[in-house]
C-alpha positions as CSV (number, residue, x, y, z in Angstrom):
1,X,-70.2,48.6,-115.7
2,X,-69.9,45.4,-118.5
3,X,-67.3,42.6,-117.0
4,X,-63.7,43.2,-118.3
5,X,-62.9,40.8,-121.4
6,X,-60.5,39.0,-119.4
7,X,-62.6,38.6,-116.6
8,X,-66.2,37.4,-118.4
9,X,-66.8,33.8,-118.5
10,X,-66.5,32.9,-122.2
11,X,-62.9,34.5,-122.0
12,X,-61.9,32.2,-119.0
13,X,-63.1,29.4,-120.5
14,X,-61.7,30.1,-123.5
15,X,-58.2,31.1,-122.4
16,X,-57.9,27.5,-120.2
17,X,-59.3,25.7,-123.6
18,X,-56.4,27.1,-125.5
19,X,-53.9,26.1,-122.3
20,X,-55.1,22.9,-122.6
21,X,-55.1,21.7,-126.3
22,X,-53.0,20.0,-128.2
23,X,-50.7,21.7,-129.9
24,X,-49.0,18.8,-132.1
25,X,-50.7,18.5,-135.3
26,X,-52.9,15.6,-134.1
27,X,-56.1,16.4,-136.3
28,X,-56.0,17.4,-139.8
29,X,-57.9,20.5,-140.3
30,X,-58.2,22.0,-143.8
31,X,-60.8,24.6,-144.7
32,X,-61.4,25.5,-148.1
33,X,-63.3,29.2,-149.0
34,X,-63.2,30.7,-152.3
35,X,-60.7,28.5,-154.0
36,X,-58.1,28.6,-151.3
37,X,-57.2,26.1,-149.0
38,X,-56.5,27.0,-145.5
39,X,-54.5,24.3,-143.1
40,X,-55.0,24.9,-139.6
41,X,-54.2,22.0,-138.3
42,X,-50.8,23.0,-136.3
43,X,-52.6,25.5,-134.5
44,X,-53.8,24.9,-130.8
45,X,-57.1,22.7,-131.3
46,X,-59.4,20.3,-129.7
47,X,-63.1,20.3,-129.0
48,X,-63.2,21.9,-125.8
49,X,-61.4,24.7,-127.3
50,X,-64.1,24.8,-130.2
51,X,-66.6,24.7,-127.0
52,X,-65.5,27.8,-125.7
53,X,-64.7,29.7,-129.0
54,X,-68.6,29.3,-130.1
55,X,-69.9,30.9,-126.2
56,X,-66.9,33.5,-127.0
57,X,-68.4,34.8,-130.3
58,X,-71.9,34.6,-128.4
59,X,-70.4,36.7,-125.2
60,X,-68.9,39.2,-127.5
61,X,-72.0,39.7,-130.7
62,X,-70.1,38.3,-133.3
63,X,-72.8,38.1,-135.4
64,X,-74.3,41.5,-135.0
65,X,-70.5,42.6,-135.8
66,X,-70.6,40.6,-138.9
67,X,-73.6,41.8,-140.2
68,X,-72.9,45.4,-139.3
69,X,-70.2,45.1,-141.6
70,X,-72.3,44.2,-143.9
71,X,-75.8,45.7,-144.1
72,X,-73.6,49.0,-143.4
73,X,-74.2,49.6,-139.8
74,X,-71.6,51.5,-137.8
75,X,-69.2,48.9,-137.7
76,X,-66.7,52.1,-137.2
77,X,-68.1,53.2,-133.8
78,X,-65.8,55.8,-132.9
79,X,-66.5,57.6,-136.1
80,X,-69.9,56.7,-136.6
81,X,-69.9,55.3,-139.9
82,X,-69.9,52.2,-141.5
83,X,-66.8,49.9,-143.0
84,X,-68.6,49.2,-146.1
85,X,-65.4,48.1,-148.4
86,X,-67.8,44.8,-149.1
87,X,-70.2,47.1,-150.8
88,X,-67.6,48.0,-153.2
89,X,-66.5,44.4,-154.7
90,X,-70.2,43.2,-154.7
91,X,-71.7,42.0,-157.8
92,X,-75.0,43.5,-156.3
93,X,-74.0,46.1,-154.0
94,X,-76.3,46.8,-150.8
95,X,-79.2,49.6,-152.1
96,X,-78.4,52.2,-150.1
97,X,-75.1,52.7,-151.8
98,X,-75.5,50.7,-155.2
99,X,-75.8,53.9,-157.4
100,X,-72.8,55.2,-156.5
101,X,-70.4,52.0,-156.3
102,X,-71.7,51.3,-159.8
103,X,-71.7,54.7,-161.2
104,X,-67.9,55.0,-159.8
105,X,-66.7,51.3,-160.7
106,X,-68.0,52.1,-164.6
107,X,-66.4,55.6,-164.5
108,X,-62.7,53.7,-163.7
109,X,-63.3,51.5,-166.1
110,X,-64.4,53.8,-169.1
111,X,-61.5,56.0,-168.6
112,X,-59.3,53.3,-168.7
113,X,-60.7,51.3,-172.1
114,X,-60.7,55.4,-173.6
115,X,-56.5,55.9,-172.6
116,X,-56.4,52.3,-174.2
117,X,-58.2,53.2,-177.0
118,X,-56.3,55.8,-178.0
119,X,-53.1,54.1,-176.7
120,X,-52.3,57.0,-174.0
121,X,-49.5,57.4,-171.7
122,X,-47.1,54.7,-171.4
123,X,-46.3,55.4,-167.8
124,X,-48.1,55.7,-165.0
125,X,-46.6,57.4,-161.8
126,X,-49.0,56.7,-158.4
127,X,-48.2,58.9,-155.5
128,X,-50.4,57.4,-152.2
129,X,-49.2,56.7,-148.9
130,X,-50.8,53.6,-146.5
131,X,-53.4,51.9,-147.8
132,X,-53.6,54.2,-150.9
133,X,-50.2,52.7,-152.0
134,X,-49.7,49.3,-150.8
135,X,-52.6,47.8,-152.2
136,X,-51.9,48.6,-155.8
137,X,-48.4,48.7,-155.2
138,X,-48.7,44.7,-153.9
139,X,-50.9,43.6,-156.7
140,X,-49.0,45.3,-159.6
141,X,-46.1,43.8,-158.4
142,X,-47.6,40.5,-157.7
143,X,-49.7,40.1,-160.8
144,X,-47.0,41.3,-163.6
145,X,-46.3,38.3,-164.8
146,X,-49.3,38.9,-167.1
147,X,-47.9,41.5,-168.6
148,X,-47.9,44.8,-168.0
149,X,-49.6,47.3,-170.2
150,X,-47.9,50.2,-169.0
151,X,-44.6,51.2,-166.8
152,X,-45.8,52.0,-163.2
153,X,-43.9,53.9,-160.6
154,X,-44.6,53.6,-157.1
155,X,-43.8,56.9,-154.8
156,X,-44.9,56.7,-151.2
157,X,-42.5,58.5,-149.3
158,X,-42.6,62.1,-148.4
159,X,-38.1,61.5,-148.5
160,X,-37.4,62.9,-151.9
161,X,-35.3,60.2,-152.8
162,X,-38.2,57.7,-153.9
163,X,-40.1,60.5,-156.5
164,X,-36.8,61.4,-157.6
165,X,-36.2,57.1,-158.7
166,X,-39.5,56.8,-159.7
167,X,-39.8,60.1,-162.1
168,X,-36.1,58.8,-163.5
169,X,-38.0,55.7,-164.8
170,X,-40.4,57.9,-166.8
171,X,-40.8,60.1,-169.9
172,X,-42.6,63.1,-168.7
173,X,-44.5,63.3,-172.0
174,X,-45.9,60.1,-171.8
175,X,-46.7,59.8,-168.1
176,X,-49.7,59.9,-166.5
177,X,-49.6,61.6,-162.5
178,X,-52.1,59.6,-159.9
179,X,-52.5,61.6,-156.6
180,X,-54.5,59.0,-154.4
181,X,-55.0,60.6,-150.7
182,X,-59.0,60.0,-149.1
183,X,-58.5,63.4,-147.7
184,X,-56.2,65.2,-150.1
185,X,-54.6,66.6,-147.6
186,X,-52.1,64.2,-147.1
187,X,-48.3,65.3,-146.7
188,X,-46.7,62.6,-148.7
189,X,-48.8,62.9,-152.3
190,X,-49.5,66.3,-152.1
191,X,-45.5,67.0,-151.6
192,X,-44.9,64.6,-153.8
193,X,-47.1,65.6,-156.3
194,X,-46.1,69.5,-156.5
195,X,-42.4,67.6,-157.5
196,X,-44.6,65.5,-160.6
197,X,-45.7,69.1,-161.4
198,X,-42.5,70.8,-161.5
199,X,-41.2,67.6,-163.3
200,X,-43.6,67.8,-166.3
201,X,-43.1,71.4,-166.4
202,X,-39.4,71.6,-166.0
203,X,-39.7,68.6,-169.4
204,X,-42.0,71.4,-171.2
205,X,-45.3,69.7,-170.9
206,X,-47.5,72.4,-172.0
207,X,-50.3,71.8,-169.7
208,X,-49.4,69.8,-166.4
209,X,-52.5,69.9,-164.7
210,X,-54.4,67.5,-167.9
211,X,-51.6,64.1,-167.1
212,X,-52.9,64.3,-163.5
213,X,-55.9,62.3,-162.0
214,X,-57.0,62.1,-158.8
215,X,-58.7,59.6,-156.2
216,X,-60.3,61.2,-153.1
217,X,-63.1,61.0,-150.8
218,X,-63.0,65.1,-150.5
219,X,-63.3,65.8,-154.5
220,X,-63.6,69.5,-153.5
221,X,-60.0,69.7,-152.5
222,X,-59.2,68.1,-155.5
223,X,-61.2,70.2,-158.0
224,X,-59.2,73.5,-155.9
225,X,-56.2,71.5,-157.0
226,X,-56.8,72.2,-160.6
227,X,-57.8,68.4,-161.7
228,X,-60.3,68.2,-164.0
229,X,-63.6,67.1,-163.0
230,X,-63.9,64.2,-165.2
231,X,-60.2,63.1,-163.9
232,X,-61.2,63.0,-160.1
233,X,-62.7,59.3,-159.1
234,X,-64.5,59.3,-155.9
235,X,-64.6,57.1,-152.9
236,X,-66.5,57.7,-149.7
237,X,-65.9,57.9,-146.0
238,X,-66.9,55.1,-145.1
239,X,-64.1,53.4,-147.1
240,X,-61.0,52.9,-144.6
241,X,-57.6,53.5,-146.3
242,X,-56.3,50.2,-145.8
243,X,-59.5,48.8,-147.2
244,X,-59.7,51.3,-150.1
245,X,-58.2,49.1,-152.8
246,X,-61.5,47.7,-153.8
247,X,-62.7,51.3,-154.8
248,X,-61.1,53.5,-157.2
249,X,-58.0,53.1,-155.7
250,X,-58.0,50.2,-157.8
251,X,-57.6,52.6,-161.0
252,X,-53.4,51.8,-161.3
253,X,-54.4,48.2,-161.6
254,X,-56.6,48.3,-164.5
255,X,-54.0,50.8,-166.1
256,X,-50.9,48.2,-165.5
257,X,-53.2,45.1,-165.5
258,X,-56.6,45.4,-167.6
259,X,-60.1,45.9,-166.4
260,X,-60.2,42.2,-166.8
261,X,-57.7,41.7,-164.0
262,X,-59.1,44.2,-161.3
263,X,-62.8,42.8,-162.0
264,X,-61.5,39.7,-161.3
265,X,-59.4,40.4,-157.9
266,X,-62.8,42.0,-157.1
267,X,-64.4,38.6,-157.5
268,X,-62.0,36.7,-155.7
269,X,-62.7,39.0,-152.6
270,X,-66.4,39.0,-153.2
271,X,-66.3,35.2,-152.3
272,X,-64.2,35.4,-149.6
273,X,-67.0,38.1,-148.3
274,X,-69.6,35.6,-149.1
275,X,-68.0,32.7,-147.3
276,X,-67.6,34.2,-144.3
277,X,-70.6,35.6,-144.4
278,X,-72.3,32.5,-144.7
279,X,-69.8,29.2,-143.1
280,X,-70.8,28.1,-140.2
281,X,-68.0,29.1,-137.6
282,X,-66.1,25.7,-137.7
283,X,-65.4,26.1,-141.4
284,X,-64.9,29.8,-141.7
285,X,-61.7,30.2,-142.9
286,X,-61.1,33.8,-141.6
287,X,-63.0,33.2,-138.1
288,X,-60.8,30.3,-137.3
289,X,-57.8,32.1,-138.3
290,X,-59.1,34.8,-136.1
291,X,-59.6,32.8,-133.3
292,X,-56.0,30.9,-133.8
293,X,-54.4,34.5,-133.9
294,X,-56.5,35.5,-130.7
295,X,-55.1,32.1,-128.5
296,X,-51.8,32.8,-130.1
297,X,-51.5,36.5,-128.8
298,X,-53.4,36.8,-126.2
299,X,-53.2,33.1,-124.1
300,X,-50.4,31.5,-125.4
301,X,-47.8,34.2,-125.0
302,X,-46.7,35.1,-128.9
303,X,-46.2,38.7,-129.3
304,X,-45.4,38.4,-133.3
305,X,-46.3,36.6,-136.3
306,X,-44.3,36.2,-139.1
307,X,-46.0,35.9,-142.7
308,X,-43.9,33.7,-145.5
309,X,-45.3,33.9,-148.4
310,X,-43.3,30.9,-151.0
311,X,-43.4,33.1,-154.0
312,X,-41.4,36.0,-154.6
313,X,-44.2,37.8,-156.7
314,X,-45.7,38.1,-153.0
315,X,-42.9,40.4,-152.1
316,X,-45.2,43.4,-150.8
317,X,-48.2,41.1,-149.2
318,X,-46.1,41.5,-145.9
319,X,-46.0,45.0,-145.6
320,X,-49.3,45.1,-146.8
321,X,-51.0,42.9,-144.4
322,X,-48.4,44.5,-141.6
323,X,-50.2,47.8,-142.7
324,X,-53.9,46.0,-142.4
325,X,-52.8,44.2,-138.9
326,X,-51.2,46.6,-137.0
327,X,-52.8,49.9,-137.7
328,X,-56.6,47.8,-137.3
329,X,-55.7,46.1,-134.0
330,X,-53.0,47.9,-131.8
331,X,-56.0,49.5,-129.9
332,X,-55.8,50.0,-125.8
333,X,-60.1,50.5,-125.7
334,X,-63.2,48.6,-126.1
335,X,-66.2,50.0,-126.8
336,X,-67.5,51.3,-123.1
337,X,-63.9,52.7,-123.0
338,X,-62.7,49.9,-120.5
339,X,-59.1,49.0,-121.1
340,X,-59.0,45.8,-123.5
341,X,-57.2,43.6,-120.3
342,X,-55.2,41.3,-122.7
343,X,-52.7,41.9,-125.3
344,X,-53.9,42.5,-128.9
345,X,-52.7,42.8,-132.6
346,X,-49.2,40.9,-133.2
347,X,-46.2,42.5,-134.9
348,X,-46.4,41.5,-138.4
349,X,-43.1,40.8,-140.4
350,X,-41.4,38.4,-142.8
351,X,-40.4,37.9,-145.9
352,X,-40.9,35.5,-149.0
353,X,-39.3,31.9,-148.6
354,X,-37.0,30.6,-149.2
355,X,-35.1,33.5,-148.5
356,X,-36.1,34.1,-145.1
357,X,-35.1,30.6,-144.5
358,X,-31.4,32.1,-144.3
359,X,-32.8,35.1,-142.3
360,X,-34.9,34.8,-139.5
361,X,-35.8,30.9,-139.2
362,X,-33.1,29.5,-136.9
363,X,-34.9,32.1,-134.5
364,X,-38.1,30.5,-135.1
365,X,-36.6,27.2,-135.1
366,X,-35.0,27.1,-131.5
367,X,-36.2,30.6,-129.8
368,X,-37.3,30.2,-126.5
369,X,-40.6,31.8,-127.5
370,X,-40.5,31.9,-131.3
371,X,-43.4,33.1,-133.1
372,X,-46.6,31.5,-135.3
373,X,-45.8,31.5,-139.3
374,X,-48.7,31.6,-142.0
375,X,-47.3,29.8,-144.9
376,X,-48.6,31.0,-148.5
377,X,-47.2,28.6,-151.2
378,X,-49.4,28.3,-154.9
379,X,-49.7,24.8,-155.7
380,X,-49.0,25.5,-159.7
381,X,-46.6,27.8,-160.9
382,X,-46.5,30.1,-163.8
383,X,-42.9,29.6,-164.8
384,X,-41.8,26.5,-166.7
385,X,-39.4,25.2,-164.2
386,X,-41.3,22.1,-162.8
387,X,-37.8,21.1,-160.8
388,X,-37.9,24.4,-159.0
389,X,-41.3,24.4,-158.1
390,X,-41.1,21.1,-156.0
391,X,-37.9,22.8,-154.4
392,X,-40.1,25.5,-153.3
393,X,-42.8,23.5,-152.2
394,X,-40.3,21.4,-150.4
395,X,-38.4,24.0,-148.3
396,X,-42.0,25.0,-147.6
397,X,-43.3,22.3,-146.4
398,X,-40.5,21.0,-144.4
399,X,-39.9,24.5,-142.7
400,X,-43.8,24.0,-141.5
401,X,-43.0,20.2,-140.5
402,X,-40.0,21.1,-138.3
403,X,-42.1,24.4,-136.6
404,X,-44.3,21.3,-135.6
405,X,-42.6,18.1,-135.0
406,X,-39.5,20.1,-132.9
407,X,-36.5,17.1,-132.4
408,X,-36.2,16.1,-128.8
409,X,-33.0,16.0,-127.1
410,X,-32.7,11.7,-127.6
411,X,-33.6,12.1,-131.6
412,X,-31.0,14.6,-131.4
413,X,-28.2,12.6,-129.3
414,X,-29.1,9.5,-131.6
415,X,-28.3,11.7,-134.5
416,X,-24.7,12.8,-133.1
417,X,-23.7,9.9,-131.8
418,X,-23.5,9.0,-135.6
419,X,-21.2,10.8,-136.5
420,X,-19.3,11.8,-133.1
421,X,-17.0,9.0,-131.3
422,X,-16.9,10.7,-128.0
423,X,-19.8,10.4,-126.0
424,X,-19.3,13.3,-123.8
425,X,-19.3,15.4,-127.3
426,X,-22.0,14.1,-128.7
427,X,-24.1,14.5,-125.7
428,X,-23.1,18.5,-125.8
429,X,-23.7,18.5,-129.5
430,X,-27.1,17.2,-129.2
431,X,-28.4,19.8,-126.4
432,X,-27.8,22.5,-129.2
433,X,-29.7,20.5,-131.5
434,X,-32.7,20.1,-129.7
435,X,-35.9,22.1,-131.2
436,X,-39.0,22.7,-129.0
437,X,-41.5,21.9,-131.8
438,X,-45.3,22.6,-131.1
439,X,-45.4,26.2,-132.9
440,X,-48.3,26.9,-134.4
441,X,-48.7,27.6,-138.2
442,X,-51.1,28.2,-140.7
443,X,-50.8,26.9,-144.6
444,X,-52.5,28.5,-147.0
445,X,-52.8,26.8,-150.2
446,X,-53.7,29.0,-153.7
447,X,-54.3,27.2,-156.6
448,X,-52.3,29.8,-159.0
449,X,-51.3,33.0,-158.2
450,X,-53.9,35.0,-160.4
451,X,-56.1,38.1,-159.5
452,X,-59.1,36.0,-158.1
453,X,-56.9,33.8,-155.8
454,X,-54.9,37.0,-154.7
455,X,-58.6,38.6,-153.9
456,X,-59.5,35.8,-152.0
457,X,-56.0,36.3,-150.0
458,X,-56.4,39.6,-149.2
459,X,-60.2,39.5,-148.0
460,X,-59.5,36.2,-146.4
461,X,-56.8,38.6,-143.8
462,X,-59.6,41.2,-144.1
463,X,-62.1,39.1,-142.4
464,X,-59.6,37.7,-140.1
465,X,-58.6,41.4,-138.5
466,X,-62.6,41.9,-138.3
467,X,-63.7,39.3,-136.6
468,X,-60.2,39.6,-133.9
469,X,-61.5,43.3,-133.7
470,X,-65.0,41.8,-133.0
471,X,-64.0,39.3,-130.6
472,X,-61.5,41.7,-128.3
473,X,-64.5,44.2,-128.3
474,X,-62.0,47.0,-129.8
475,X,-62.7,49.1,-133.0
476,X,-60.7,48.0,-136.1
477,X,-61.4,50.5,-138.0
478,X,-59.9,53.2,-136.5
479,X,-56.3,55.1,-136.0
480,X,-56.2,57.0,-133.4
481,X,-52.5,56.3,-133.3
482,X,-52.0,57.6,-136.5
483,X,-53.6,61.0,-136.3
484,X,-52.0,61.5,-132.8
485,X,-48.4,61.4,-135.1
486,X,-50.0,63.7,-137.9
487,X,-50.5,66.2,-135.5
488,X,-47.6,66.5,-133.9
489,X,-45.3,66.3,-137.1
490,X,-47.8,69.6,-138.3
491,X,-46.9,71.5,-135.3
492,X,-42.9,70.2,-135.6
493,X,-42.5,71.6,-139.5
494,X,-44.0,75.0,-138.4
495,X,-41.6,75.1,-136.2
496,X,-39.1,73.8,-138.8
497,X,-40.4,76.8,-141.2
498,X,-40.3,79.6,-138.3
499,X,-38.2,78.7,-135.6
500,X,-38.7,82.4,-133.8
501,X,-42.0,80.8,-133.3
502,X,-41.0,77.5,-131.2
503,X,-39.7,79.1,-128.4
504,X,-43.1,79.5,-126.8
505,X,-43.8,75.4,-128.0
506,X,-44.2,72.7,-125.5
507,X,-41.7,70.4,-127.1
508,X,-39.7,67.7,-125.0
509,X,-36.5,68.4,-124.5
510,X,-34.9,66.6,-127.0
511,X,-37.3,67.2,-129.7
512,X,-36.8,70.7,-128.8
513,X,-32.9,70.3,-129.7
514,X,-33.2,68.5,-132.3
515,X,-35.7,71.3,-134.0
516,X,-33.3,74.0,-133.0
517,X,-30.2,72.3,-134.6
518,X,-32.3,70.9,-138.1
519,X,-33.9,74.2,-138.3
520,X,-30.5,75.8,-139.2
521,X,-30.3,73.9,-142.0
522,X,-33.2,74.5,-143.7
């Protein structure tokens, strides 16, 4: 049987590199790939560490990974089949699948230029769930300051509440219905969208089924759904959820946004792709975020990571790269089945500055354990308010700067002793001032918040949940989790629907009580 990760070489090596370096901020270390700019420099570093991390991707194929994602080899072992969502923002898509990604790229954007042509539907209601709703959901939200062509309304959740707010925003004759599910057999949009039909019906819309479009990987069930052929856009199965924005998923953005700014988030992403693809490991961005995140999590103790972006328009990048993080990486396996040995996959959380400034940072300030913070700030803003900017910029930086520095306990006795006469006083004032420092952070630096930048971003955390896939030897693509929950929540509202037929079930005891006392109220 293959050596246990945490018990090859390259791993030991590696985890008593990252023990070792320096964890202060003593080399500046700025990587720049596809217009960003990427500052690892208060992560863990030195050269032995960069030693070790090149005979780590050797020990674990990194580079047959990384071109298995690529050439569209089965990146997505346990499924046997390939994570091809590069194929699908390449100017020059890969042969094998070129006809298709073209055919279905041109078919999104001809429908969208003919409702624009003939100035059709002024709303848009999406129904999705996952990856299906964040991704549009995130880039309509944080692109809008370009306009927005049409009113889009967001309805994820299978609770009532949220189609019921987003249909309230809408005028049922002038609405177009987007049911985006890869299998179509979702419970959140399909439930939600037999409410959209009622709701159009209910307003007198003469025919429901023409305002609905759907986006699917089985366009069978979608065609039995009543959607008309030439409303049904197609991706495949090889395109992950979480990863599916690139594909026709896409179709809300160039509806709120323009063709112009979904091409363009497209070719933001593309040259991410193609500079990880092609940097040698040292300066690839995502790889030496990877890495960082790997020393982090699984050597230096940090069970979280919190992700600020400084610009509110940024508001959904969290739960979207929460969603991309933590449904890629929480995996127990590697790929002979051998328990992965070391912890993997953070919690993600946060929240834009400089709001979670008065939230959560005096926990990452002076927690015993506290957590690494990727900073997001754009260096030019599209607002007029040059003063604010430099606020923002400033809380941002500084926030980043204190993570680092820390204050010892005599900086923070010479500071009291300032202001407080009594030496006894100041010398208990000062202990609670004292901040460890040496937490690692990255800074990640976007010219302007536009839709190339904001592809770059997104395929820049992409690569960097690959390649931590890659290098734990666990299967990224996958969410075995996830259907495990489906299941059971299938058998639980048959129960719900028929409880005479539960009593045979082999429900816990408290799920069992809890269906015998909800089921009443049906």
């Amino acid at each position: 049987m293959p050596t246990s990760l945490p018990f090859s070489p390259a791993w030991l090596a590696f985890a008593q590199a990252a023990q070792n370096a320096s964890r202060r901020g003593d080399r500046l270390r700025i990587i720049e790939a596809a217009g960003l700019r990427i500052d690892l420099t208060a992560q863990a570093q030195s050269e032995q560490l960069d030693q070790a991390a090149q005979a780590l991707l050797v020990q674990q194929n990194f580079d047959a990974a990384r071109a298995h994602l690529y050439d569209g080899g089965e990146a997505n072992w346990t499924e046997r089949r390939p994570a091809w969502h590069t194929a699908l923002r390449a100017d020059n898509p890969p042969p094998a699948v070129a006809q298709a990604v073209l055919s279905e790229r041109e078919r999104v954007r001809r429908f969208v230029r003919e409702l624009d042509g003939a100035d059709a539907y002024g709303g848009i209601l999406h129904l999705g769930i996952g990856g299906s709703d964040w991704g549009p959901r995130m880039v309509t939200r944080a692109l809008r300051h370009y306009g927005l062509r049409r009113n889009i309304q967001f309805a994820s959740n299978v609770d009532s509440h949220a189609v019921a707010d987003a249909i309230g925003q809408l005028d049922p004759h002038d609405t177009l219905v987007i049911v985006a599910s890869k299998s179509f057999t979702t419970t959140e949009p399909l439930a939600n969208a037999e409410v959209a039909m009622n709701w159009l019906r209910d307003a007198g819309v003469a025919d429901p089924i023409k305002h609905v479009v759907a986006i699917t990987a089985n366009v069978d069930a979608a065609l039995d759904f009543g959607i008309s052929p030439d409303r049904v856009f197609r991706f495949w199965d090889w395109v992950g959820g979480r990863y599916s924005l690139w594909s026709a998923i896409g179709l809300p953005v160039a509806l709120a946004l323009g063709c112009e700014a979904l091409d363009q988030l497209l070719a933001g992403a593309a040259a991410m792709d193609q500079h990880f693809l092609q940097a040698p490991p040292l300066r690839n961005a995502p790889l030496q975020m990877a890495l960082a995140g790997i020393a982090n999590r699984s050597v230096l103790g940090y069970a979280t990571l919190a992700i600020t972006p400084y610009d509110s328009r940024l508001m959904h990048l969290v739960p979207w790269a929460q969603q991309l993080d933590m449904e890629s990486l929480g995996k127990v396996a590697t790929r002979d089945g051998t328990p992965v040995g070391v912890p993997t996959g953070p919690v993600v959380w946060g929240m834009p500055g400089t709001d979670c400034q008065h939230t959560f940072f005096q926990w990452l300030h002076q927690d015993t354990t506290g957590a690494p913070v990727d900073f997001i700030v754009c260096e030019q803003p599209d607002h007029p308010y040059a003063r604010h900017h430099k606020l923002l910029i400033a809380n941002c930086l500084a926030q980043r700067s204190a993570l680092l520095r820390g204050k010892s306990y005599e900086e923070a006795l010479h500071e009291t002793r300032q202001h407080e006469p009594d030496a006894q006083r100041a010398e208990l004032l000062a202990r609670h001032r004292v901040h460890p420092g040496g937490r690692p952070s990255n800074l990640i630096v976007l010219p302007r918040l536009d839709a190339y930048s904001l592809g770059a971003l997104l395929a820049l955390y992409e690569h960097k949940v690959f390649a931590q896939g890659a290098l734990w030897g666990i299967n990224p693509f996958d969410q075995w989790g996830v259907e495990f929950g489906k299941l059971l929540a299938k058998n639980i509202i048959r129960e719900l629907d028929a409880p005479s037929s539960a009593e045979a079930s082999d429900q816990d005891p408290s799920t069992r009580h809890w269906i015998d006392i909800l089921s009443r109220r049906g």
